[in-house]
GUNU-766318 format. One record per residue (C-alpha): residue in three letters; chain; x, y, z; residue number from 0. Coordinates in nm, 4 decimals, padded with zeros to 6 digits, always signed. Layout:
! GUNU-766318
<aa Ala | ch A | px X | py Y | pz Z | i NUM>
...
//
This chain:
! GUNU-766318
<aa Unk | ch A | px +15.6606 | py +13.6725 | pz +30.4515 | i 0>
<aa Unk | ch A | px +15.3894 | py +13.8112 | pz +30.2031 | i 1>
<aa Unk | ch A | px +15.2406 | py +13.7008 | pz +29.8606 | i 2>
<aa Unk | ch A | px +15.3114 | py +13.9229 | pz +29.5903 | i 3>
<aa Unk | ch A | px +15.0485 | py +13.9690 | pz +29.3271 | i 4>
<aa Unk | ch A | px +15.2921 | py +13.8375 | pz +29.0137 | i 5>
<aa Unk | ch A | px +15.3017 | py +13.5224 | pz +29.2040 | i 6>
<aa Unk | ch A | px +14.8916 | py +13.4735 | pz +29.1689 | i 7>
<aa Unk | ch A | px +14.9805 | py +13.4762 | pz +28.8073 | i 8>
<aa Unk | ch A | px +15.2394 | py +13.1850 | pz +28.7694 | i 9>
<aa Unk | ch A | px +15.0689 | py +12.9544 | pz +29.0293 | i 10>
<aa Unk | ch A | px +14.9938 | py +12.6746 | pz +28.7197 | i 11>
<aa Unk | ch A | px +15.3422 | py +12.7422 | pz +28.5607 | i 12>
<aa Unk | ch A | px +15.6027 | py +12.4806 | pz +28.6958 | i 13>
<aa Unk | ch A | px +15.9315 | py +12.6349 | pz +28.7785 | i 14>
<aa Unk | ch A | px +16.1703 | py +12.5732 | pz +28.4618 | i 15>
<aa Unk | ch A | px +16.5511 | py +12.4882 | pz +28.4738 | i 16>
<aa Unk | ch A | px +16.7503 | py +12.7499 | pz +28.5808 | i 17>
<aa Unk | ch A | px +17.1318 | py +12.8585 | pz +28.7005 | i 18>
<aa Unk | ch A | px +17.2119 | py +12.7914 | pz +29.0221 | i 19>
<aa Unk | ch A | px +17.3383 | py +13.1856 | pz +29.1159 | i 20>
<aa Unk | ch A | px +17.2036 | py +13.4785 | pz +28.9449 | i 21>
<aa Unk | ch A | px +17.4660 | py +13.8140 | pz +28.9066 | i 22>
<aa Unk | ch A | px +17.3206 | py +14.1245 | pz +28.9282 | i 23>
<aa Unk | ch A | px +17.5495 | py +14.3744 | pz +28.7933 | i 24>
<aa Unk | ch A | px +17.5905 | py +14.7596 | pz +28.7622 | i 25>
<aa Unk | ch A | px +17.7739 | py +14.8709 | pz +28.4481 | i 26>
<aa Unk | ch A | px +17.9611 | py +14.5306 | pz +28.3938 | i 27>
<aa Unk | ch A | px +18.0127 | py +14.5537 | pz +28.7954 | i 28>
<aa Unk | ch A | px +17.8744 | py +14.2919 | pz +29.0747 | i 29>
<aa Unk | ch A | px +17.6837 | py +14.3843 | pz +29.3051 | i 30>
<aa Unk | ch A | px +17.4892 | py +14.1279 | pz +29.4308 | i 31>
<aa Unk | ch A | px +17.4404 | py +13.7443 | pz +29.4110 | i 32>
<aa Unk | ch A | px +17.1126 | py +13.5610 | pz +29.3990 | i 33>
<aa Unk | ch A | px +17.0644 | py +13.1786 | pz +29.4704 | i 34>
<aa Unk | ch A | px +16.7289 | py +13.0752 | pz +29.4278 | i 35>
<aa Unk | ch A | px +16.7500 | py +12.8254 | pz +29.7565 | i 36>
<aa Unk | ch A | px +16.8012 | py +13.1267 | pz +29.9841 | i 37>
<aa Unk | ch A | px +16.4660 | py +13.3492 | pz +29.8958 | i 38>
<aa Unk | ch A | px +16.2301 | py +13.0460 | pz +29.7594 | i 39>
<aa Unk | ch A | px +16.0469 | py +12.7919 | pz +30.0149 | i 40>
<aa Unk | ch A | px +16.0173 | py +12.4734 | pz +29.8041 | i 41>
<aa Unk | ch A | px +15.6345 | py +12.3741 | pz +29.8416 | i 42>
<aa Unk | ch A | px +15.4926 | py +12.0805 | pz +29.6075 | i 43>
<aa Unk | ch A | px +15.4325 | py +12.2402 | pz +29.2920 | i 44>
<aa Unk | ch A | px +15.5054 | py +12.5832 | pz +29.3303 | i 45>
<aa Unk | ch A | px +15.7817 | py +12.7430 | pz +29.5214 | i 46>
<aa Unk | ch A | px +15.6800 | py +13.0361 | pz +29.7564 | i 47>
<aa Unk | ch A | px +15.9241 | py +13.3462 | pz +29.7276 | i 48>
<aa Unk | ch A | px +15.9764 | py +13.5364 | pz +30.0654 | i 49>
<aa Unk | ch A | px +15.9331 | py +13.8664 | pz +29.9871 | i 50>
<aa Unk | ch A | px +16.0544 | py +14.0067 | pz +30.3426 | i 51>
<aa Unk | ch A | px +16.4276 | py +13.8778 | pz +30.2346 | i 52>
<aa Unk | ch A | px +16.3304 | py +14.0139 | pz +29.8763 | i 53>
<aa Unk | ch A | px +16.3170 | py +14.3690 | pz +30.0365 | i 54>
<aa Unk | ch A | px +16.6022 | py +14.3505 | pz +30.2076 | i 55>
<aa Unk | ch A | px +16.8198 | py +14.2511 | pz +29.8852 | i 56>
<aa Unk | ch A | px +16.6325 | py +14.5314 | pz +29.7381 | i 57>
<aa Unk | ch A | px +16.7314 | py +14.7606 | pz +29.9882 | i 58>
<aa Unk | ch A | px +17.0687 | py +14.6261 | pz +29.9891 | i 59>
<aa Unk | ch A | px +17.0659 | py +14.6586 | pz +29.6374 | i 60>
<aa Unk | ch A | px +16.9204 | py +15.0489 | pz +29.6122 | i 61>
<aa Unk | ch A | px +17.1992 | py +15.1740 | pz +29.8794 | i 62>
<aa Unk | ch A | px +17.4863 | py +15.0656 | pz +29.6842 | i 63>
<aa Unk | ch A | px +17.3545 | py +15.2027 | pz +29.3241 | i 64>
<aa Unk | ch A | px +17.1987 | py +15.5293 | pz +29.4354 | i 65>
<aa Unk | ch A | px +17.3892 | py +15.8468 | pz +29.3638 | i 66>
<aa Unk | ch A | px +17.1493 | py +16.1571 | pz +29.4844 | i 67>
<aa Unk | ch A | px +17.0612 | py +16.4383 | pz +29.3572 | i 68>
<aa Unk | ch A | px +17.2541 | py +16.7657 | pz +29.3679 | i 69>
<aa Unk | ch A | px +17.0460 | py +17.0978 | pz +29.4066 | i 70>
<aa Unk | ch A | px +17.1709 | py +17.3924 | pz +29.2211 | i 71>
<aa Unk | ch A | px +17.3547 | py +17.6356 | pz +29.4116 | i 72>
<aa Unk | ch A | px +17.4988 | py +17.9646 | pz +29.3757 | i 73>
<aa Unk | ch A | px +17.9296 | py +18.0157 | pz +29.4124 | i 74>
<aa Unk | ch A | px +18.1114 | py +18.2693 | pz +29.6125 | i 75>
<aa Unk | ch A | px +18.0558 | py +18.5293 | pz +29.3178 | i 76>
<aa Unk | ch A | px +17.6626 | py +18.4345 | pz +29.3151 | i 77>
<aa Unk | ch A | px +17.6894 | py +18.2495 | pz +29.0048 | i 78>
<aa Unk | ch A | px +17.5201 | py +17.9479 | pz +28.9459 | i 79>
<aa Unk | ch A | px +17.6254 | py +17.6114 | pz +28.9710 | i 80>
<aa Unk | ch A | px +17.3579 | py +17.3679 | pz +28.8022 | i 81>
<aa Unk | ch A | px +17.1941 | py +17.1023 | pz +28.9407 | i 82>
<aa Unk | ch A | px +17.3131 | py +16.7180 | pz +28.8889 | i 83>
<aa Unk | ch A | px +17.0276 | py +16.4144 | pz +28.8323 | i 84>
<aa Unk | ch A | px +17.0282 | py +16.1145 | pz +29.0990 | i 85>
<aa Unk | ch A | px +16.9971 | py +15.7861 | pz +29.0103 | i 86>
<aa Unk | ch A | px +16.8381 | py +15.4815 | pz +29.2266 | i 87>
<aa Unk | ch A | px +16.7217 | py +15.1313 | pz +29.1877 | i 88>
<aa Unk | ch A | px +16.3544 | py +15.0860 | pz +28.9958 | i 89>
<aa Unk | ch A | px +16.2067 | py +14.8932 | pz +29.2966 | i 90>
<aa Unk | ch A | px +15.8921 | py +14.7260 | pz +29.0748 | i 91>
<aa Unk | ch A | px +16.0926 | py +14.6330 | pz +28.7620 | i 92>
<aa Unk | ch A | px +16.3868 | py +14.4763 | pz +28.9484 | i 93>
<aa Unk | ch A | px +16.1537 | py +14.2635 | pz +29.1768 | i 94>
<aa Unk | ch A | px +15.9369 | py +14.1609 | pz +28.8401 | i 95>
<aa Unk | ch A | px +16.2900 | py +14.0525 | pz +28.6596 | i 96>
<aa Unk | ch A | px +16.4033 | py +13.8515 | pz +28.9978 | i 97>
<aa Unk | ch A | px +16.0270 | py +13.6776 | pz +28.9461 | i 98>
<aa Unk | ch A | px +16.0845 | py +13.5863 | pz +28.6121 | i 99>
<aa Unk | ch A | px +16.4157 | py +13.4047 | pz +28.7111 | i 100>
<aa Unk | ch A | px +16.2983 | py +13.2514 | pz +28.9843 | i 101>
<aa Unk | ch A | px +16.0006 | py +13.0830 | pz +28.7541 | i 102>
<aa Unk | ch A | px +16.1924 | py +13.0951 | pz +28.3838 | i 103>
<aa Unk | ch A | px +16.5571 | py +13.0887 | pz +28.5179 | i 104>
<aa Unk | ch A | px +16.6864 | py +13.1710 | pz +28.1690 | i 105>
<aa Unk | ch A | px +16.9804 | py +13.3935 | pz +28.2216 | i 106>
<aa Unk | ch A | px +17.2374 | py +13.4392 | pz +28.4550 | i 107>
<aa Unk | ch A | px +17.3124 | py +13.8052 | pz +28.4342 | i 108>
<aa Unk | ch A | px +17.0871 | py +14.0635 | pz +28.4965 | i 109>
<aa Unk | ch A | px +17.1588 | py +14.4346 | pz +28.5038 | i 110>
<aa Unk | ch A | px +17.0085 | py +14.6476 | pz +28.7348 | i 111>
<aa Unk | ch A | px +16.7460 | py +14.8185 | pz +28.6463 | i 112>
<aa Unk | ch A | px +16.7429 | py +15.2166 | pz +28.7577 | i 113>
<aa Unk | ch A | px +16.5461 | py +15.5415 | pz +28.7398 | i 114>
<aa Unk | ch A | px +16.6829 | py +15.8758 | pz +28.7571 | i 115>
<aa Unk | ch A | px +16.6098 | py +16.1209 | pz +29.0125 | i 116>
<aa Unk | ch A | px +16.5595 | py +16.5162 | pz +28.9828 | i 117>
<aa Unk | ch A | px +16.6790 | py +16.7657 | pz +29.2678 | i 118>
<aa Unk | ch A | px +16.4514 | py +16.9613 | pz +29.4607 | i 119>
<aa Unk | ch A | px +16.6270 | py +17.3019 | pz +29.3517 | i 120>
<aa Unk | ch A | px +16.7230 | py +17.3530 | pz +28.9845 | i 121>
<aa Unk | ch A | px +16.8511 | py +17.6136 | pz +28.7990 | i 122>
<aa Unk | ch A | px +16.5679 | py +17.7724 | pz +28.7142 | i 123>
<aa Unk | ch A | px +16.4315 | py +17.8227 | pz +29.0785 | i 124>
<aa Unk | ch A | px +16.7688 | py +17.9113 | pz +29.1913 | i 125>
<aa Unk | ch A | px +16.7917 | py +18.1887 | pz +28.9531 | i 126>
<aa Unk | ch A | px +16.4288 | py +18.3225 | pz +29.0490 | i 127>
<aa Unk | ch A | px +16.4895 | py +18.3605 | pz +29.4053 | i 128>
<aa Unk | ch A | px +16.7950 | py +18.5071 | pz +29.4056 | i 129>
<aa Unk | ch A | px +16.6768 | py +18.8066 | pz +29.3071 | i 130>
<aa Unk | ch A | px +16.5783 | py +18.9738 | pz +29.6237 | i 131>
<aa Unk | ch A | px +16.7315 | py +19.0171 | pz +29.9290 | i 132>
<aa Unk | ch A | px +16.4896 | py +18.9761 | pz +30.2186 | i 133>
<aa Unk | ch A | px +16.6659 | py +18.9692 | pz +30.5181 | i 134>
<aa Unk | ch A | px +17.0299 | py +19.0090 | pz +30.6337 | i 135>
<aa Unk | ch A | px +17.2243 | py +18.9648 | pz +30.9763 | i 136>
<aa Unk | ch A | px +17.6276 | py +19.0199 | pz +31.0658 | i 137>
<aa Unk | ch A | px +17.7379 | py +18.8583 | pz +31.3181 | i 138>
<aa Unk | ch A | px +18.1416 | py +18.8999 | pz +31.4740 | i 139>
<aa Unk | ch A | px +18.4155 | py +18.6491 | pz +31.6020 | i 140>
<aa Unk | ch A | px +18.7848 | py +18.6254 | pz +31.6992 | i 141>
<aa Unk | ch A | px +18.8971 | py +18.4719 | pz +31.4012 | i 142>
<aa Unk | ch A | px +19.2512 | py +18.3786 | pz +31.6393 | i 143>
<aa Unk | ch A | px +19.0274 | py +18.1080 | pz +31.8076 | i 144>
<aa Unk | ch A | px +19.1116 | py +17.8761 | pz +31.5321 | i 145>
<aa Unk | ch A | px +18.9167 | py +17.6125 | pz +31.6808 | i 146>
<aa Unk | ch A | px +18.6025 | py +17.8030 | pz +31.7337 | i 147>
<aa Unk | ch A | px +18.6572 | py +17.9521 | pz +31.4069 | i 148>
<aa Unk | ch A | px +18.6761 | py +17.6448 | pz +31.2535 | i 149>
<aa Unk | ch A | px +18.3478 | py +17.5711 | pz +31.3960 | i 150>
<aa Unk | ch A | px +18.1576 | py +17.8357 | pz +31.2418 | i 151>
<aa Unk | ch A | px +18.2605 | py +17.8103 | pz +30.9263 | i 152>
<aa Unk | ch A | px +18.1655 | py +17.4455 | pz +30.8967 | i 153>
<aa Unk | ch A | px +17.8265 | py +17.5015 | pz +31.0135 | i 154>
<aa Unk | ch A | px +17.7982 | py +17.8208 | pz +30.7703 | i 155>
<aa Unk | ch A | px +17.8772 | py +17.5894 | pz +30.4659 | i 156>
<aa Unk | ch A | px +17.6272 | py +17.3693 | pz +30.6129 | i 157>
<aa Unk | ch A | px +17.3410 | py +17.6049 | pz +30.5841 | i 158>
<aa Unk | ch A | px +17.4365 | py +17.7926 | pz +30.2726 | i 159>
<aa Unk | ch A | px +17.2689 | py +17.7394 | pz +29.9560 | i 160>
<aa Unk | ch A | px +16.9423 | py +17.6143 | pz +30.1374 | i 161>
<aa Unk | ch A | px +16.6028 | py +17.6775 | pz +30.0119 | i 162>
<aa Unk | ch A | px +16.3163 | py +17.6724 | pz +30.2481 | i 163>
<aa Unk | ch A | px +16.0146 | py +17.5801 | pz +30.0048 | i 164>
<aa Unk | ch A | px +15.6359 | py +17.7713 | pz +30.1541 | i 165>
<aa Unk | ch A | px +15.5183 | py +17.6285 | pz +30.4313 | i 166>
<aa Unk | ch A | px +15.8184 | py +17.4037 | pz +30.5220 | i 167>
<aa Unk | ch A | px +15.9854 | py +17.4365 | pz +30.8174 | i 168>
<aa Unk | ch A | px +16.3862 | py +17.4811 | pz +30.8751 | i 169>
<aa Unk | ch A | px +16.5427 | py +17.2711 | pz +31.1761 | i 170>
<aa Unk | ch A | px +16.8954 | py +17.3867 | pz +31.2157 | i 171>
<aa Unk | ch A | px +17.0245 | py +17.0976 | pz +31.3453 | i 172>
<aa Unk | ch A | px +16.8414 | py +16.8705 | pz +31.0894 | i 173>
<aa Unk | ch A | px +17.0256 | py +17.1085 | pz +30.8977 | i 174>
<aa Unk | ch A | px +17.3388 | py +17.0877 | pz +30.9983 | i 175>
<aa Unk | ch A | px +17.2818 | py +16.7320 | pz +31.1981 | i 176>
<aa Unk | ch A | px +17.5321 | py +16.6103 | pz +31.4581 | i 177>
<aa Unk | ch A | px +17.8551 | py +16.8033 | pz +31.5005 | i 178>
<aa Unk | ch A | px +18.1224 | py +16.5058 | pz +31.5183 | i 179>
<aa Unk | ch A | px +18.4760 | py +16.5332 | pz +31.5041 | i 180>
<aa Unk | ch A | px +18.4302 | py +16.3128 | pz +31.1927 | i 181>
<aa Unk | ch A | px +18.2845 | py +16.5979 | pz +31.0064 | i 182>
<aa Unk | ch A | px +18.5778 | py +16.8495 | pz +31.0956 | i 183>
<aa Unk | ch A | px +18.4273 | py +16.9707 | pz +31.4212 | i 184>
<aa Unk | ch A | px +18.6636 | py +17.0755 | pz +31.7525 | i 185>
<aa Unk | ch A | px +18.6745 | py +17.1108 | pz +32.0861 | i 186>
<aa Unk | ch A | px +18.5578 | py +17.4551 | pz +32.1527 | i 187>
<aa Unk | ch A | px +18.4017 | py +17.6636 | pz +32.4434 | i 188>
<aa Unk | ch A | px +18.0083 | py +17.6197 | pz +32.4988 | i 189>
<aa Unk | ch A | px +17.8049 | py +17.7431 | pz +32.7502 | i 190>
<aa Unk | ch A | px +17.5778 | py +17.4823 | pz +32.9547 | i 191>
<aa Unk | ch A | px +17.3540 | py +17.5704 | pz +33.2236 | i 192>
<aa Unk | ch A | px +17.5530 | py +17.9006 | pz +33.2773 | i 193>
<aa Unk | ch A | px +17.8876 | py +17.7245 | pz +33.3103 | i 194>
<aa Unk | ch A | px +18.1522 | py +17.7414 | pz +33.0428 | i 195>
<aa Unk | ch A | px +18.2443 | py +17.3760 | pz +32.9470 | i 196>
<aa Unk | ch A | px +18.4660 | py +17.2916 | pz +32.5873 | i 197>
<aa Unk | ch A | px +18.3045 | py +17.0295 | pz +32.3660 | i 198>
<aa Unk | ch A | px +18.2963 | py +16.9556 | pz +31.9885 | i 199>
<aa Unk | ch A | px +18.1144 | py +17.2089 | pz +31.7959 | i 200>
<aa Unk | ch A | px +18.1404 | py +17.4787 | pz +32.0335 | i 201>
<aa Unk | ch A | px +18.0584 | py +17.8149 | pz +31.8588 | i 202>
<aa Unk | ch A | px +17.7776 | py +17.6916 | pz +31.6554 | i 203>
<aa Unk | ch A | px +17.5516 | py +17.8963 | pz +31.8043 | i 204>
<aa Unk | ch A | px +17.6821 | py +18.2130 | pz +31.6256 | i 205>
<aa Unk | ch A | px +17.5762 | py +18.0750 | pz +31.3406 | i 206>
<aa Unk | ch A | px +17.1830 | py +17.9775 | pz +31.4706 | i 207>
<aa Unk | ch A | px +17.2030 | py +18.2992 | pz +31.6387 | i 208>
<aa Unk | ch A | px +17.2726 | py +18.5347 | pz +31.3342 | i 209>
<aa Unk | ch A | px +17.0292 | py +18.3379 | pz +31.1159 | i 210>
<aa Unk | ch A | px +16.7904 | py +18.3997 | pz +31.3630 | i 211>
<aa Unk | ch A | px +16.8352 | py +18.7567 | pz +31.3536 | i 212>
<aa Unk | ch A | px +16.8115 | py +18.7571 | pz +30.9954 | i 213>
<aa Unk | ch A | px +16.4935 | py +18.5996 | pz +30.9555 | i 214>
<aa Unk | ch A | px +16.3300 | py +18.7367 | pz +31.2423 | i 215>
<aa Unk | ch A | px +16.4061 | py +19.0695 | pz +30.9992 | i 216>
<aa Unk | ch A | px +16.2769 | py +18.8957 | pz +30.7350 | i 217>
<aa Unk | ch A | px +15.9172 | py +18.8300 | pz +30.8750 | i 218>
<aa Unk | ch A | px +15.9927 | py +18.5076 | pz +30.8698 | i 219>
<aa Unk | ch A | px +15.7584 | py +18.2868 | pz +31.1410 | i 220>
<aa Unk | ch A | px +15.9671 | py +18.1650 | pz +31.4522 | i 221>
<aa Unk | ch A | px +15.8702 | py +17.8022 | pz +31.5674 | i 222>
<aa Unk | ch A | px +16.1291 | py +17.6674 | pz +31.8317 | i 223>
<aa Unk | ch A | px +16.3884 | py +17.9848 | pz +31.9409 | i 224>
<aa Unk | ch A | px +16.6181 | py +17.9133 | pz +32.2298 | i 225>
<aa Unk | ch A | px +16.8255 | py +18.1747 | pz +32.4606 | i 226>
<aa Unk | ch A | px +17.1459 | py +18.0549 | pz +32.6105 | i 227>
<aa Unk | ch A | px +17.1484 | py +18.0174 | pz +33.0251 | i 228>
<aa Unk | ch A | px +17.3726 | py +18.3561 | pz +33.0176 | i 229>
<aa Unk | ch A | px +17.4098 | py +18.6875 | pz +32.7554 | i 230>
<aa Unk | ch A | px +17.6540 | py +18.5767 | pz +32.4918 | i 231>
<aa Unk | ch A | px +17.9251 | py +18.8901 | pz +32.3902 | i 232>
<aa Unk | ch A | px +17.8034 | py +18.8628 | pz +31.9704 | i 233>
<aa Unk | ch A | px +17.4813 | py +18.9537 | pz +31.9715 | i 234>
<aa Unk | ch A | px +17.2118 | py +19.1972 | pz +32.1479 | i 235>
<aa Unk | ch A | px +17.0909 | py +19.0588 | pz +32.4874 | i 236>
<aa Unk | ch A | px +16.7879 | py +18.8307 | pz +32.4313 | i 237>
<aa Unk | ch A | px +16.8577 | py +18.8262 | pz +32.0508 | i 238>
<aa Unk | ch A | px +17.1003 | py +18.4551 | pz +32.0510 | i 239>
<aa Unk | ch A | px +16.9356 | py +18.1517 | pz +31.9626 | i 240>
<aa Unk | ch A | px +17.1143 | py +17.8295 | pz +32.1407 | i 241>
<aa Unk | ch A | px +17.1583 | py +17.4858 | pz +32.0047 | i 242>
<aa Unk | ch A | px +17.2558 | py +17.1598 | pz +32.0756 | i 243>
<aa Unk | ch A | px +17.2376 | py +16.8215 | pz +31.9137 | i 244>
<aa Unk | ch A | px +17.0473 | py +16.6104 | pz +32.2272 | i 245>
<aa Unk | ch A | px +16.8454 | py +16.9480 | pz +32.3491 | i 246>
<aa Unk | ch A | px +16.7309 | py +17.2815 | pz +32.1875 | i 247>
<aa Unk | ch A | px +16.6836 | py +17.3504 | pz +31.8253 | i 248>
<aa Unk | ch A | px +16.6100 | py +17.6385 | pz +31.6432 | i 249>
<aa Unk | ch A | px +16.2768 | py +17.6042 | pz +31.3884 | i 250>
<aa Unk | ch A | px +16.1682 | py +17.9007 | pz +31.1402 | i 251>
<aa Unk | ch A | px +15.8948 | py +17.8009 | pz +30.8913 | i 252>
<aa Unk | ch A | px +15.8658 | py +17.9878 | pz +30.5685 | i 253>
<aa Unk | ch A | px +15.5001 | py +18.1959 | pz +30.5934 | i 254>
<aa Unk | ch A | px +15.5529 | py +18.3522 | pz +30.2320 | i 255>
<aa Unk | ch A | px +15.4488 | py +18.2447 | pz +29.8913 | i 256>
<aa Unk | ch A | px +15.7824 | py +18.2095 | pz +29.7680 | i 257>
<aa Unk | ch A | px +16.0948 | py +17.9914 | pz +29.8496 | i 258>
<aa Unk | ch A | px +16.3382 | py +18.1311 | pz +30.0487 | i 259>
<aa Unk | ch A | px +16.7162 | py +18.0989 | pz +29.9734 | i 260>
<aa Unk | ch A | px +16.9888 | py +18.0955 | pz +30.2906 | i 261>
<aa Unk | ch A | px +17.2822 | py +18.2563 | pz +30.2048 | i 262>
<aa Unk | ch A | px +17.5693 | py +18.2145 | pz +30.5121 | i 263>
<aa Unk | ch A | px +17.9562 | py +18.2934 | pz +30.5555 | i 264>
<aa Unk | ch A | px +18.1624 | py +18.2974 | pz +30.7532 | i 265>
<aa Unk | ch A | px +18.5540 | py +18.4658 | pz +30.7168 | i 266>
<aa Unk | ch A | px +18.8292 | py +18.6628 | pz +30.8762 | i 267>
<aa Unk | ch A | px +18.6356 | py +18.7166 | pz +31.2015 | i 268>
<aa Unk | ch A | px +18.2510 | py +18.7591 | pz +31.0163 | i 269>
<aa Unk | ch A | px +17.9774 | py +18.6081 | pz +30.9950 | i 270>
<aa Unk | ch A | px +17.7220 | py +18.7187 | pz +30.7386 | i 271>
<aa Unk | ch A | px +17.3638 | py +18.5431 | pz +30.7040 | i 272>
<aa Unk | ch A | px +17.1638 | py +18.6543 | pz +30.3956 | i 273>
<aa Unk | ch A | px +16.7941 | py +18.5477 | pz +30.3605 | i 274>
<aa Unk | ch A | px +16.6784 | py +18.5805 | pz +29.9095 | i 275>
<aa Unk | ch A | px +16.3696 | py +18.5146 | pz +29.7443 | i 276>
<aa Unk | ch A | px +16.1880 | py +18.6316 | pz +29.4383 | i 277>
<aa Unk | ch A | px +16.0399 | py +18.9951 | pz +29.3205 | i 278>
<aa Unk | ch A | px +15.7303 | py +18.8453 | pz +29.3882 | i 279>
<aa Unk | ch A | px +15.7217 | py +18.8394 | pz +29.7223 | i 280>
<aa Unk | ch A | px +15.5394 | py +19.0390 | pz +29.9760 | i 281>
<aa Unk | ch A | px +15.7712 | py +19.0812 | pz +30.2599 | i 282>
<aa Unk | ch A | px +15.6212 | py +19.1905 | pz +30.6155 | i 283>
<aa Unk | ch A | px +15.9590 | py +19.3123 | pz +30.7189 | i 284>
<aa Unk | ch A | px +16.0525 | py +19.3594 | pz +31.1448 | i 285>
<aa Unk | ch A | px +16.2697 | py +19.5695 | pz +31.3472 | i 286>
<aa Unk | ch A | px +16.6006 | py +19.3681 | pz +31.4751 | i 287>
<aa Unk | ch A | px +16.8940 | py +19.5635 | pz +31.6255 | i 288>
<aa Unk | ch A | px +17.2088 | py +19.5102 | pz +31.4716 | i 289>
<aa Unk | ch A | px +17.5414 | py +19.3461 | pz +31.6369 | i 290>
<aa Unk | ch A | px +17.8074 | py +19.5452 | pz +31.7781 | i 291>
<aa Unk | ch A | px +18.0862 | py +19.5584 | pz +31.5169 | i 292>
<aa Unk | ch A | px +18.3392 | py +19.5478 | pz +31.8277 | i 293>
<aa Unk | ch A | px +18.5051 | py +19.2383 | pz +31.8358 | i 294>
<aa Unk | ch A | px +18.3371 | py +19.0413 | pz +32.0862 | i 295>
<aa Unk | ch A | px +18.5128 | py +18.9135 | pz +32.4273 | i 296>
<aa Unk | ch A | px +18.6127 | py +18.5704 | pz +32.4263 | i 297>
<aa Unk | ch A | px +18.4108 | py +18.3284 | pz +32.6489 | i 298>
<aa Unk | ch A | px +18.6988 | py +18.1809 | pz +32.8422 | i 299>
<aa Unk | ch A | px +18.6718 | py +17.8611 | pz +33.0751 | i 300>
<aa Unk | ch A | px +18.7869 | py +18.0400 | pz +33.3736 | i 301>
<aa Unk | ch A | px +18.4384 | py +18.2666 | pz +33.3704 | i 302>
<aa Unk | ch A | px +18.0957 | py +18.1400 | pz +33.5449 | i 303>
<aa Unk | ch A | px +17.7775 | py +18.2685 | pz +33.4548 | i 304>
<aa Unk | ch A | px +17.8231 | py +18.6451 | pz +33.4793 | i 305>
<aa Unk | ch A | px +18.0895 | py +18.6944 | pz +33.2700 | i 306>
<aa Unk | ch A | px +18.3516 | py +18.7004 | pz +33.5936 | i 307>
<aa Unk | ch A | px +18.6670 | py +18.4633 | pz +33.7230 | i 308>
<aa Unk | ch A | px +18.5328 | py +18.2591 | pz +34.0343 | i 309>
//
């Protein structure tokens, strides 16, 4: 329980009259109720407001009015789709309006107060750094292991359309967080400690893997790079990048003056990772062989770690 600095202010005003319940509303819509017993200790003279259960209203308060912002992003045909404004609560004017009811109490209505919110990518940047391809990796799958397949493609959609501003870093599975089955992820084969188990999200690694590739050809700085316990049949040997939710991650960090724009697909048995940025850039390409364009071999249950049945 703290003492806000308004409250220093009204110490010789006497608390006035007031409704019992105050509605706090969103476009004619209520949200939230506030009853001046539940966040005020009475004290002789003047009541003390405890601002800990304040914050959490607030809080309670922000998550149901916030809509975020929407980056731009570019469609299928590389056209742009424009950015949408956020909105969220205005922290400091809605806790200043709950003080004046709690010491005027003069209305019993109050509409919350909000601020809008801009996107980190606009239109404008978007159409900058699109310019220039940087770096570009293809990757290939058996698009008849509709479970696997299914896999990839989520975690493609995942990455696409992210910029990677100078001198951030890029966590994949920030990224693309945890693969759930709530989020459209199967069971599909993964590879654990050389063994061949099924799990959700199995295949994902095709998509760290060519992404690595690209931006390893795009000069890009590796920070956290995995290999899998055994080779895996899409890419080179020593060229896959392995992740999992609870263990490995892979970690690039943009080195260039420019932002850098991930372009990935994934479709009819290819996967396709394309790294953009601006004509202004100075890119320090590197050397990366290329995947075999023979469809791979499936990794099947019944193999152990060198590829063979037990």
């Amino acid at each position: 329980m703290g003492w806000d600095w308004l409250l220093a202010l009204l110490l010789l005003m006497q608390p006035a009259e007031r409704p019992e319940m105050l509605t706090i509303e969103q476009q004619g819509q209520m949200i939230a109720e506030f009853r001046n017993q539940e966040y005020v200790h009475p004290l002789p003279g003047v009541p003390l407001v405890d601002d800990d259960k304040l914050d959490k209203l607030m809080d309670s308060v922000d998550k149901k009015t916030e809509r975020k912002p929407v980056n731009a992003a570019l469609d299928g045909a590389g056209r742009i789709i424009p950015e949408k404004t956020g909105i969220r609560l205005n922290r400091l004017t809605f806790k200043r309006q709950l003080y004046e009811y709690i010491y005027e109490g003069d209305t019993y209505t109050l509409e919350v107060p909000l601020i809008t919110t801009f996107p980190k990518v606009d239109s404008e940047i978007l159409s900058t750094i699109k310019a220039r391809r940087i770096g570009l990796y293809v990757t290939y799958y058996n698009s008849r292991n509709k479970n696997r397949s299914s896999n990839i493609g989520l975690a493609a959609k995942a990455i696409n359309n992210y910029v990677v501003f100078p001198g951030e870093n890029f966590s994949f599975n920030q990224v693309v967080g945890k693969r759930t089955k709530d989020k459209g992820y199967l069971r599909a084969p993964v590879i654990v400690r050389g063994e061949v188990y099924e799990d959700v999200g199995g295949g994902i690694c095709q998509i760290s893997s060519t992404l690595f590739n690209a931006v390893d050809r795009a000069g890009l700085r590796i920070v956290e790079r995995y290999s899998h316990s055994r080779n895996v049949p899409y890419v080179p040997p020593g060229r896959d990048a392995t992740v999992s939710w609870y263990g490995p991650d892979f970690v690039f960090q943009n080195n260039y003056s420019q932002p850098i724009l991930v372009r990935a697909y994934a479709s009819n048995g290819q996967v396709s990772v394309v790294l953009c940025s601006s004509e202004l850039i100075d890119v320090k390409k590197r050397e990366v062989p290329s995947a075999s364009k023979k469809l791979p071999e499936e990794i099947r249950l019944d193999m152990n770690v060198n590829g063979m049945k037990p």
